[in-house]
BAKE-713610 format. One record per residue (C-alpha): residue in three letters; y, z, x. Coordinates in steps of 0.25 Angstrom, whole numbers, plus 2048, in hexadecimal, padded with zeros to 3 digits. Each point is the difference from the previous one (the first is absolute). Example, Ala and Ser with C-alpha at 12.3 -4.5 7.8 and 13.67 -1.06 7.14 Angstrom:
! BAKE-713610
ALA7EE81F831/SER80E7FE806/
END
This chain:
! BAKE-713610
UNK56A3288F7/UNK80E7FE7FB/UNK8037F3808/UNK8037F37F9/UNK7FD7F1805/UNK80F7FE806/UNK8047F2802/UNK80C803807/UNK7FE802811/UNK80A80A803/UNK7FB8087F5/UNK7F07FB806/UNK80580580D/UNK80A80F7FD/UNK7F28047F7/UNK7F67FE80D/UNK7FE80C808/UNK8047F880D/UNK80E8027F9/UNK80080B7FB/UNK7F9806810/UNK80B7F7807/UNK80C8067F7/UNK7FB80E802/UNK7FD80080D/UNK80F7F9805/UNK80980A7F8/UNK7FC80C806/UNK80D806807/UNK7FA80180D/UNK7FD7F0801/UNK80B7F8805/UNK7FA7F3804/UNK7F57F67FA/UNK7F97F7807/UNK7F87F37FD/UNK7F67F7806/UNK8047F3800/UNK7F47F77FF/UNK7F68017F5/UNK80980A7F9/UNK80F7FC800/UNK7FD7F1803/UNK7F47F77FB/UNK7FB7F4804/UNK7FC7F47F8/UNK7F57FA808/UNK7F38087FF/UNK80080780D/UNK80980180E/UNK7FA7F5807/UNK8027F57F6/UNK80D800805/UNK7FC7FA80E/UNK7F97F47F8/UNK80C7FF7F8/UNK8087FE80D/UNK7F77F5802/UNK8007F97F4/UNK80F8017FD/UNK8057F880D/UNK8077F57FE/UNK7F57F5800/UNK8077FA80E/UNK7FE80F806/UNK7F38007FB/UNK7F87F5808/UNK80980380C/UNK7F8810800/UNK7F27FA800/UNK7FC80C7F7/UNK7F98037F3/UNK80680A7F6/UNK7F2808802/UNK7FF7FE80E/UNK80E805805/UNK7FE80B7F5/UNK7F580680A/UNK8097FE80D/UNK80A8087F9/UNK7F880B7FD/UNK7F980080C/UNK80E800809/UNK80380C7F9/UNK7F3809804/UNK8037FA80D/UNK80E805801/UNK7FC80E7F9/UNK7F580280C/UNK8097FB80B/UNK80C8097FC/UNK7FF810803/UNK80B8037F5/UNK7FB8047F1/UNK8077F17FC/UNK8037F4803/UNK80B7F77FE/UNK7FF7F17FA/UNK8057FB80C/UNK7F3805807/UNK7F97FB7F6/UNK8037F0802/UNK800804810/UNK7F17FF7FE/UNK8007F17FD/UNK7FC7F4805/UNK80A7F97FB/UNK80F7FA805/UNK80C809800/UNK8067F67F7/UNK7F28027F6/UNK80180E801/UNK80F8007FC/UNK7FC7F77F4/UNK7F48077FB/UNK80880F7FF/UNK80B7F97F9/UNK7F77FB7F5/UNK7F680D7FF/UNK80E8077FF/UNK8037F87F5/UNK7F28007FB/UNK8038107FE/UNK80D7FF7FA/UNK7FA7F57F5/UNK7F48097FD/UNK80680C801/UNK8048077F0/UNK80480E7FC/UNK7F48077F9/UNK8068027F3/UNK7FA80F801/UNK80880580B/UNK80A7F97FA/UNK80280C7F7/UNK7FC80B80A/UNK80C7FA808/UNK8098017F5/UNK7FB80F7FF/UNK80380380E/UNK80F7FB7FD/UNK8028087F4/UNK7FB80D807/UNK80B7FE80C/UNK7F780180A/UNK8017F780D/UNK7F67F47FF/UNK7F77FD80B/UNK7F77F5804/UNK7F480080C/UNK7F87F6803/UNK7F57FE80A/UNK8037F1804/UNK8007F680A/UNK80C7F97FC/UNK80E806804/UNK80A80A7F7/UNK8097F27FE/UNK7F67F97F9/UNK7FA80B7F8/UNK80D8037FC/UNK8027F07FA/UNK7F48017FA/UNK80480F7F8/UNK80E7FB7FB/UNK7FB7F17FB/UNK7F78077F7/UNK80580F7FC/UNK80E8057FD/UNK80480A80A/UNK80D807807/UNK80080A807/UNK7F2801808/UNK7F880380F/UNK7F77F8805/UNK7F480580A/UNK7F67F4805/UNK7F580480A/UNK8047F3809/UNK80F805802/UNK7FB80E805/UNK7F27FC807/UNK7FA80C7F7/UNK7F77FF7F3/UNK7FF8077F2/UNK7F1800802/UNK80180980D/UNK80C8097FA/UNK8087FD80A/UNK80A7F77F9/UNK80180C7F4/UNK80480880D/UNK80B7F6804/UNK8057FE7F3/UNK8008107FE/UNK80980280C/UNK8087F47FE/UNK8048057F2/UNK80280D805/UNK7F68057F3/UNK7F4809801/UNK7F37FC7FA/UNK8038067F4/UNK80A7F97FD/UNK7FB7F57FD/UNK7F77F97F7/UNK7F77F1803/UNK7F77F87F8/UNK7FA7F5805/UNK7F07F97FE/UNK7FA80280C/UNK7F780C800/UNK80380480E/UNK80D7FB804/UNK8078037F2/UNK7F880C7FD/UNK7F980880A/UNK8087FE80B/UNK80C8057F9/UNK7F980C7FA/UNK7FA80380B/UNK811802806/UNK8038087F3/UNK8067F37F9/UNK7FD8017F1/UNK7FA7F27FF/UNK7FC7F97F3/UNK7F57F4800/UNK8047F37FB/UNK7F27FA7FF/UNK7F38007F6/UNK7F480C804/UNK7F57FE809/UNK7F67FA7F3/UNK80A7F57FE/UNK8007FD810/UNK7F08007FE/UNK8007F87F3/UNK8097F4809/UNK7F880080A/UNK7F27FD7F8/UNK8087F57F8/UNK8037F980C/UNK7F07FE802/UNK8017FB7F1/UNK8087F6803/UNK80D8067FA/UNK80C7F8803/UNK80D8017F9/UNK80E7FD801/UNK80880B808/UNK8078037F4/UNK7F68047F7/UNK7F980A80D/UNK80F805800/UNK7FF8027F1/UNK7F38067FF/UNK80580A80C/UNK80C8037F9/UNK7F98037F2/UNK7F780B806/UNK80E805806/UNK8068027F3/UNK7F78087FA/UNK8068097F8/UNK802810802/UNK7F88047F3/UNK7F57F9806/UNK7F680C804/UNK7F27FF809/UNK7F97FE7F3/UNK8077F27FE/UNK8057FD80D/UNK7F47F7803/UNK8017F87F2/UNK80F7FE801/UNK7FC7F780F/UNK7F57FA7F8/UNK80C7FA7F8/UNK8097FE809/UNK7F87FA80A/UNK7F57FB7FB/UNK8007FB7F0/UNK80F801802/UNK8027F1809/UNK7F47FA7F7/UNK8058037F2/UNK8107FD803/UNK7FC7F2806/UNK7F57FD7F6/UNK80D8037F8/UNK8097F6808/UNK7F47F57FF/UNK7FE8027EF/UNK80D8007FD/UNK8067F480A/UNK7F37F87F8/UNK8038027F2/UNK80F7FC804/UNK7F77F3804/UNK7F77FF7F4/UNK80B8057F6/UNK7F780B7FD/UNK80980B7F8/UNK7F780C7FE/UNK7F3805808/UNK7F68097FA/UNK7FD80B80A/UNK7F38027FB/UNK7F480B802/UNK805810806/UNK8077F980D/UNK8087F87F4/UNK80980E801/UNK80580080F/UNK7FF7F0801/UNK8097FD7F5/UNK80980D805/UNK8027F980D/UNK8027F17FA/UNK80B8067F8/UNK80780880A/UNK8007F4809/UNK8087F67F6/UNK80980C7FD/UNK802803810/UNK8037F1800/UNK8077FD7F4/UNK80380C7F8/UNK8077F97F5/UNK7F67F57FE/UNK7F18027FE/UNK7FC7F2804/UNK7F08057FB/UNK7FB80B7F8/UNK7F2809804/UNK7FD8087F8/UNK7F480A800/UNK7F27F97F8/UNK7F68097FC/UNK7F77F8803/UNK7F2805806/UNK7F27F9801/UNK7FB8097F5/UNK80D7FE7F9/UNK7FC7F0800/UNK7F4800801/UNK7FC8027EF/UNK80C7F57FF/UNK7FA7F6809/UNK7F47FF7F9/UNK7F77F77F7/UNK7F28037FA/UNK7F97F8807/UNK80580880D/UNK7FB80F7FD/UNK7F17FD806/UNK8067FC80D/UNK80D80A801/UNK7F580B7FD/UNK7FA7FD80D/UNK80B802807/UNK80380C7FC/UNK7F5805808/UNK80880080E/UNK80B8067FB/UNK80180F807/UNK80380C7F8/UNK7FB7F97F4/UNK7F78077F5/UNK7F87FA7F5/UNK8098097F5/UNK80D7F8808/UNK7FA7F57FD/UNK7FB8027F1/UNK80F8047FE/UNK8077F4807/UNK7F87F87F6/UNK8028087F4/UNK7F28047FD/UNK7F980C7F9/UNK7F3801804/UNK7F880F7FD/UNK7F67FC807/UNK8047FF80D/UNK80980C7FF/UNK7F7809809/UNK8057F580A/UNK80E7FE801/UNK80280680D/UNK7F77F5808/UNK8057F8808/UNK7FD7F17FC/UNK7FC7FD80F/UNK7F48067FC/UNK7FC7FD7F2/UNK7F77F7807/UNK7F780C806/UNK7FE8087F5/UNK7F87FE7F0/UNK8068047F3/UNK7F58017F5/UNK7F67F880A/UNK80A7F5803/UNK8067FD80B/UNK80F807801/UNK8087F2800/UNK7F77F97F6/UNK80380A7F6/UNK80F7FF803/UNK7FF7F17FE/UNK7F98047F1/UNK8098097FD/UNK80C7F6801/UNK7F97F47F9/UNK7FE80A7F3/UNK811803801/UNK8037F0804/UNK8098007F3/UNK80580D803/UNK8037FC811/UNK8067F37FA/UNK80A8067F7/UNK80580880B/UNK8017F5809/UNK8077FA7F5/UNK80A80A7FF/UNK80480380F/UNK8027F4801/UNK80C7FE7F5/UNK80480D806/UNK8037FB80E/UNK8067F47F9/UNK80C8087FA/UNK80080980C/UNK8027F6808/UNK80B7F77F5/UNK80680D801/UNK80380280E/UNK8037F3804/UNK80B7FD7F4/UNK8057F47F9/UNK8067FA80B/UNK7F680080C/UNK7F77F67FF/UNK7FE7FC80F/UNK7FB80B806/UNK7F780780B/UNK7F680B803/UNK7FE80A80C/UNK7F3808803/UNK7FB80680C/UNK7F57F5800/UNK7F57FE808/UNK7F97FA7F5/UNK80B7FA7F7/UNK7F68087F5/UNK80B8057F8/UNK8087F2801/UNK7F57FA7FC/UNK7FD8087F5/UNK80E8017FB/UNK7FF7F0800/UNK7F48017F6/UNK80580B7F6/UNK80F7FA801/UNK7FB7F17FD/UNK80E7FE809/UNK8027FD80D/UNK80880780A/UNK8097F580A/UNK7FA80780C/UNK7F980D801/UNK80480980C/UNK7F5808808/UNK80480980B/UNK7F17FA806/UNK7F67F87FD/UNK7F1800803/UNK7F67F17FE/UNK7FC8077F2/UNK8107FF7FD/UNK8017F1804/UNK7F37FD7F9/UNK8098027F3/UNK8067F3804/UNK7FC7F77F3/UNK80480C7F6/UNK80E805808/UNK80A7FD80A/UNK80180C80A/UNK80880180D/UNK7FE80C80A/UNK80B807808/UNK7F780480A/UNK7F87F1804/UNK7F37FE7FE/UNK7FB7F680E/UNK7F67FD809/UNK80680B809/UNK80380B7F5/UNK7F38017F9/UNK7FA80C809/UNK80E8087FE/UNK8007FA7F1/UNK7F18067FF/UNK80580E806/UNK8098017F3/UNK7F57FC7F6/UNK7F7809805/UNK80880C800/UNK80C7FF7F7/UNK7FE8107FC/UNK80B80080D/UNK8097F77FA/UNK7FF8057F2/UNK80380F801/UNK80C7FC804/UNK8057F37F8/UNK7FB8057F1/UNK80C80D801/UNK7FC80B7F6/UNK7FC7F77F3/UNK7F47FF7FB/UNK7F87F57FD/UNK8027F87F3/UNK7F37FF7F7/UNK8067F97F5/UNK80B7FE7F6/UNK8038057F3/UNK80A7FF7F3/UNK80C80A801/UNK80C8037F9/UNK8097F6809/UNK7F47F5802/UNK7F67FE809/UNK7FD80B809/UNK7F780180E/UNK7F680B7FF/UNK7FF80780E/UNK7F8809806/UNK80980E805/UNK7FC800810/UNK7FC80F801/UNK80B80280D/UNK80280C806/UNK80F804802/UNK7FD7FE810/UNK7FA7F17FE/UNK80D7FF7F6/UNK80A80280C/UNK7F77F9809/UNK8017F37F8/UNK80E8027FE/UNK804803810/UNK7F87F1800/UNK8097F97F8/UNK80C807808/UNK7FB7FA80B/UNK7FE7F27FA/UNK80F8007FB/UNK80380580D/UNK7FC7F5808/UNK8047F67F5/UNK80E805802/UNK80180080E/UNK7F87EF7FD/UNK80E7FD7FA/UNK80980780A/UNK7F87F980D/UNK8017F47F7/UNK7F17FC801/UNK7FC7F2800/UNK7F47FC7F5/UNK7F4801807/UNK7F97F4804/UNK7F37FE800/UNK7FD80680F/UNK80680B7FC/UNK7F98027F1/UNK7F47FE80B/UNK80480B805/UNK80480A7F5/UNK7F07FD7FC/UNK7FC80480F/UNK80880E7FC/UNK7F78037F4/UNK7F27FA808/UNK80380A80C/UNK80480C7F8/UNK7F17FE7FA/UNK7FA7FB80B/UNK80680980B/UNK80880B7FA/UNK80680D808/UNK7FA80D7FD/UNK80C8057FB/UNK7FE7F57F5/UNK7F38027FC/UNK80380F7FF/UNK80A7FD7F5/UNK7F97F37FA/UNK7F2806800/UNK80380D7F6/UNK8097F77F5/UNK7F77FD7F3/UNK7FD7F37FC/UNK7FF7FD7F1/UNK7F77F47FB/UNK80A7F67F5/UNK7F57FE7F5/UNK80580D7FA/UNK7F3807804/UNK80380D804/UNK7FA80080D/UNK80980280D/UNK7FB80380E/UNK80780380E/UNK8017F5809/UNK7F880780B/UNK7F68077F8/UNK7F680D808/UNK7F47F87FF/UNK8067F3805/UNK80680B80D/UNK7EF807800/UNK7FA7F2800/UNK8087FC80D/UNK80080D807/UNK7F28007FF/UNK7FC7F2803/UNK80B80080C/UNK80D7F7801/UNK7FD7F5809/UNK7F27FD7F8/UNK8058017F3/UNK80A7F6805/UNK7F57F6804/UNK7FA8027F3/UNK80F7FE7F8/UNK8007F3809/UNK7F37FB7FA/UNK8038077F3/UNK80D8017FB/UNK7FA7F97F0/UNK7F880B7FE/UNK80880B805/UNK80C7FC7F4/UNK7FB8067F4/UNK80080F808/UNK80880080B/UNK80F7FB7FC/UNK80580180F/UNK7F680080B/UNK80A7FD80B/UNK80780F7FA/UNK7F4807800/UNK7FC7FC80D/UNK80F803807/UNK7FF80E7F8/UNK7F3803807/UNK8057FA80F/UNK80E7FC800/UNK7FF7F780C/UNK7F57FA7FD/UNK8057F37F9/UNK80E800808/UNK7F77FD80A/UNK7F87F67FB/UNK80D7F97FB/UNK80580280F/UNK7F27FA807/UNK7FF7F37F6/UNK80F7FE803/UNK7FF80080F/UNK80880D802/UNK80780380E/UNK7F4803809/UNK805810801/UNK8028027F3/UNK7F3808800/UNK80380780D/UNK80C8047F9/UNK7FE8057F4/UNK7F5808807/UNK80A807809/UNK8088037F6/UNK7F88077F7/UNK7FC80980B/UNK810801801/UNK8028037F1/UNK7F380A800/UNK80780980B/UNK80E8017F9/UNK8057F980D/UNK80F7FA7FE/UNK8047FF80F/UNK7F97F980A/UNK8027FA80E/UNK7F97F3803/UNK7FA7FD80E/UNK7FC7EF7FE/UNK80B7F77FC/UNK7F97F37FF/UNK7FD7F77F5/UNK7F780C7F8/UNK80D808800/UNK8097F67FC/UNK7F77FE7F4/UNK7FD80F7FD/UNK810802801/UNK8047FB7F1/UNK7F38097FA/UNK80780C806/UNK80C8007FB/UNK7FB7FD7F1/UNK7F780E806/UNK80C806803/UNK7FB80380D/UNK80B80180B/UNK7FE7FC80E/UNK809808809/UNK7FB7F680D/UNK7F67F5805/UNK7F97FF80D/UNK7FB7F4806/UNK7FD7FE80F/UNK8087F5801/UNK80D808800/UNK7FB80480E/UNK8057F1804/UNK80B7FE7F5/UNK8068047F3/UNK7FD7F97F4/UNK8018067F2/UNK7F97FD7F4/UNK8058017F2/UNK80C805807/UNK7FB80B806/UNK80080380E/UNK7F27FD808/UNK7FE80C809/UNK7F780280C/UNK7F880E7FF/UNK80580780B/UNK8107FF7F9/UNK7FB8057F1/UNK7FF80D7FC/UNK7F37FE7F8/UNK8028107FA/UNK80B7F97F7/UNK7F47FC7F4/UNK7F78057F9/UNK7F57F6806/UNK7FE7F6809/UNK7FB7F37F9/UNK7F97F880A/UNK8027F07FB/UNK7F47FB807/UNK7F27FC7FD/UNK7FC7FB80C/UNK80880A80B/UNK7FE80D7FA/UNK7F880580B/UNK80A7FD809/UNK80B8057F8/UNK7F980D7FF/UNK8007FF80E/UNK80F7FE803/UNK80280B7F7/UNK7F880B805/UNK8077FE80E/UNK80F8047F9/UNK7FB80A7F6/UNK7F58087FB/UNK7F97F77F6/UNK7F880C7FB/UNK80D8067FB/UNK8057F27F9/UNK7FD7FB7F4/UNK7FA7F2803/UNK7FE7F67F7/UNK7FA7F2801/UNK7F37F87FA/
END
């Protein structure tokens, strides 16, 4: 791969293949005119979504106003939103108006009058250019090409137009809003009114727009070449399991995250795409305001250099770095630099005599490891116990060398080389005295330390081999084994360790293969230190990478720069502790709950141990997948439940291996224990009968509640649907997610590929209705 981390966002942007799709597609000869969407692409919003608006309107009266209304923020928030699904099943045109909105409420003319004044201007202080259309725009006005802008919106042309000029800087534009013509992007028929008012054909002319049927299919379906300005159906599945994790952050950061995955650049192939989202969307927010919340604390303490210590030392001190010079570029407030510093590589250093019989024991948990590691790391030759070398310690307890019990011997065979063991303990440890003497300098004598954590081992050991403390030492999380370390070393956790976080905390500690594919990059891990011709030098094992897992890493970093560029241009907040809450719930749910599409990509990488042993295994090995297959999903679940201590040593990421073998199977476990919408299963079983039948569009007959639900789930399917039926439109019209209610006898049901029937409790007499209009035995019906 041949792109570089850029820190400059037009640059970020003309490299991403949105861009470089956008530019292509607008100078062809034939296209004359370029249309946006307005909201969610042209214009964002500060608060987290729509409706806060209408509790803003609340909140943001004049305090006289406010007790003369009567109305909470929350409360008048639903009475909006409820007026407006009144007024959208009371009118017979595809939009309504704001005007008919407000008609629907109980209120006084003079209320009424009061309350649009304020949501306008609610709109117009929320309302911000999104600084990537922002260039697109500019774009559109090199190319010469007339710029357009269609919106399907409730409020009139006049005000949409205020709200395009505060925030973007145009001249010479159209304006096409679905309340001014009674007509919708989502149906076509606006796309057809704009057509004939430009007097252009379809071809002339290229939209791009975030909704996947407004922006994207309806226009294609008309022969407009339309370009999507939103994140792939994973990333719409990834949101919508973090909202049953409790995800909640600022609308900027969402935005930010969105905007990342946008960007990605056109080098970026189906082999890295995935890991180049992980970055942008998922390490990308933590690592930036971990970042943020480091360096604002040394400001505090006076702290000028932070050791980024371990593999993860690498990209966290890459993004700390690139933070101060996004910020500041002339002034380096703090120095991180890179410390090779693993446990192995502090663990010799750390150590007294009177220790080696107790760290000998707990070398016994540690995976991948051999007894010929071991007799290395300690310096030891021992012939005897050659034939040996490739045991694992875990099970010198289980086997006899010479009639003696396998750790017994072990434990002889270091008494007789205590002199020699003691002079190597010796002389690590002066070692990492001048290694470290060397990194910090002259001049630093306050400083601090960042690990990965959970257990504060390596701070810990660093303490004890460095016989210097560090001011505060950094974890990106922390486990009660970390905060044990209390009497020997201050530490202090990005992501917190409470009452309400130890489950999620837990999650991490239990399976950090996850987290550490991606966080220790392409170095190896540091076994020790050695004299070299310019001082002391870290000894680190090569990381046998192949050139795929090579670009992989580095499409992560991309993404991680990516969404750290986009932190400083949305000018990000430092995260408070909700929100670090959250960024911890973001990790927890990609272990606990992860997509399919992520175990696929996670569940192949290679994980490599860091006590320099040579063993490495893949997160998701075969016999973790035969195991589950064979004992079946939902009871080795129960048995994980009950289990999950005993299961650690040979399975790294049960909740992987079980999504690999049933992908839903966890999703809706999460969904149960969350208390998901009641016809969340009804719909994900109608739509797998869909998605197995290649069906895209489909006619409806139900419009009630199980519809309006099921809606949102087919457009992310991409199913289209071309009507809806209900009896009710026998009496009057309504519509629904502004579509037209229809009764049977005015649809042509031969306009689909199927007819869903959204019932569970009418089918029968669905089935009946139908067969007195059509012959059912010649249509596809579909219903559960």
């Amino acid at each position: 791969m041949t792109d570089h981390l850029v820190t400059d966002f037009v640059e970020l942007v003309k490299a991403s293949a949105l861009y470089q799709d956008f530019v292509a597609a607008i100078e062809q000869p034939h296209v004359t005119h370029v249309s946006f969407d307005i909201f969610d692409t042209v214009l964002r919003r500060r608060c987290f979504e729509p409706k806060q608006i209408f509790a803003d309107v609340i909140d943001h009266l004049p305090q006289a106003l406010y007790h003369q209304y009567g109305l909470e923020a929350a409360d008048y928030q639903q009475m909006r939103m409820a007026a407006e699904r009144l007024a959208r099943q009371e009118s017979s045109a595809e939009e309504i108006s704001f005007e008919e909105i407000f008609a629907q409420l109980a209120l006084t003319e003079d209320q009424k009058a009061r309350l649009k004044q304020q949501e306008l201007a609610e709109e117009l202080a929320q309302s911000y250019a999104d600084p990537v259309c922002a260039i697109l725009l500019d774009a559109v006005k090199r190319s010469g090409k007339q710029l357009v802008f269609i919106s399907d919106m409730y409020l009139s042309s006049s005000v949409i137009k205020g709200l395009l000029e505060q925030s973007c800087q145009l001249d010479d534009y159209r304006l096409f809003v679905s309340s001014a013509y009674g007509a919708t992007k989502f149906t076509g028929q606006l796309f057809i009114k704009v057509l004939a008012e430009l007097g252009i054909t379809a071809n002339a002319l290229v939209h791009i727009g975030d909704h996947a049927t407004s922006d994207v299919r309806s226009p294609q379906l008309m022969g407009i070449h339309a370009i999507a300005f939103n994140t792939n159906l994973d990333v719409s599945e990834i949101e919508r399991r973090e909202k049953h994790y409790q995800v909640r952050l600022p609308a900027k950061v969402t935005l930010a995250r969105k905007l990342a995955i946008l960007l990605q650049p056109a080098s970026i192939d189906a082999d890295t795409e995935f890991f180049y989202q992980m970055g942008a969307n998922i390490f990308g927010p933590i690592i930036t305001q971990m970042s943020q919340w480091v360096l604002a604390d040394t400001q505090r303490l006076k702290i000028d250099t932070v050791l980024a210590m371990m593999r993860e030392g690498d990209i966290f001190a890459e993004s700390i770095n690139r933070q101060q010079q996004l910020l500041a570029p002339e002034s380096l407030a703090c120095r991180c630099i890179p410390f090779y510093a693993s446990r192995k590589a502090t663990y010799l250093p750390s150590m007294i005599a009177a220790d080696i019989e107790d760290k000998l024991a707990k070398t016994l948990v540690r995976k991948c490891y051999t007894l010929g590691d071991m007799l290395a790391e300690f310096g030891i030759n021992a012939p005897e116990l050659l034939p040996l070398v490739s045991t694992p310690v875990s099970s010198l307890t289980k086997i006899d060398i010479g009639g003696i019990n396998g750790l017994v011997k072990v434990k002889q065979v270091f008494a007789n080389a205590a002199a020699e063991v003691s002079a190597n303990i010796h002389a690590s440890h002066q070692l990492f005295i001048d290694y470290l003497q060397q990194m910090l300098g002259q001049q630093s004598e306050v400083f601090a330390t960042l690990d990965l954590g959970p257990g504060a081992t390596i701070a810990q050991q660093f303490s004890k081999a460095s016989q210097r403390q560090a001011r505060v030492n950094y974890l990106l999380f922390a486990s009660d084994r970390g905060f044990s370390k209390a009497n020997d070393i201050a530490i202090k956790p990005f992501l917190p360790l409470t009452d309400d976080t130890q489950k999620s905390i837990a999650l991490l500690v239990r399976s950090p293969e996850v987290l550490e594919y991606f966080l220790v990059g392409a170095s190896g891990t540091t076994t020790g230190y050695q004299r070299g011709p310019s001082g002391v030098e870290p000894v680190c094992e090569p990381r046998d990478l192949s050139a795929v897992d090579i670009d992989r890493l580095y499409a992560f970093k991309l993404g991680v720069a990516a969404f750290q560029r986009l932190a400083l241009t949305l000018e990000l907040e430092p995260a408070s502790v909700a929100e670090r809450i959250s960024y911890l719930q973001i990790l927890a749910r990609l272990i606990d709950c992860p997509t399919a599409i992520e175990v696929a990509n996670i569940g192949q990488c290679q994980h490599e141990e860091n006590f320099g042993s040579q063993g490495k295994y893949s997160i998701i090995k075969a016999d973790n997948l035969a195991k589950v297959q064979a004992q079946g999903v939902a009871d080795f679940y129960q048995y994980f439940c009950q289990q999950a201590t005993a299961l650690q040593r040979d399975m790294p990421w049960p909740q992987g291996v079980m999504t690999q073998v049933n992908a839903d199977y966890l999703s809706g476990i999460a969904r149960v224990n969350a208390q998901e919408h009641v016809h969340y299963s009804a719909v994900q079983a109608l739509l797998s009968l869909l998605l197995a039948d290649d069906i895209k569009e489909i006619i409806v007959y139900g419009a009630g509640e199980f519809f309006f639900y099921l809606y949102d789930f087919l457009v992310e399917h991409k199913i289209a649907v071309r009507g809806v039926i209900d009896r009710r439109a026998e009496f009057s019209s309504f519509s629904v997610h502004d579509i037209a209610v229809k009764s049977l006898a005015d649809t042509d049901v031969n306009d689909c590929q199927a007819i869903v029937i959204a019932s569970s409790a009418f089918v029968d007499e669905i089935k009946q209705d139908l067969a007195q209009k059509i012959d059912v035995e010649h249509h596809k019906l579909i219903c559960i």
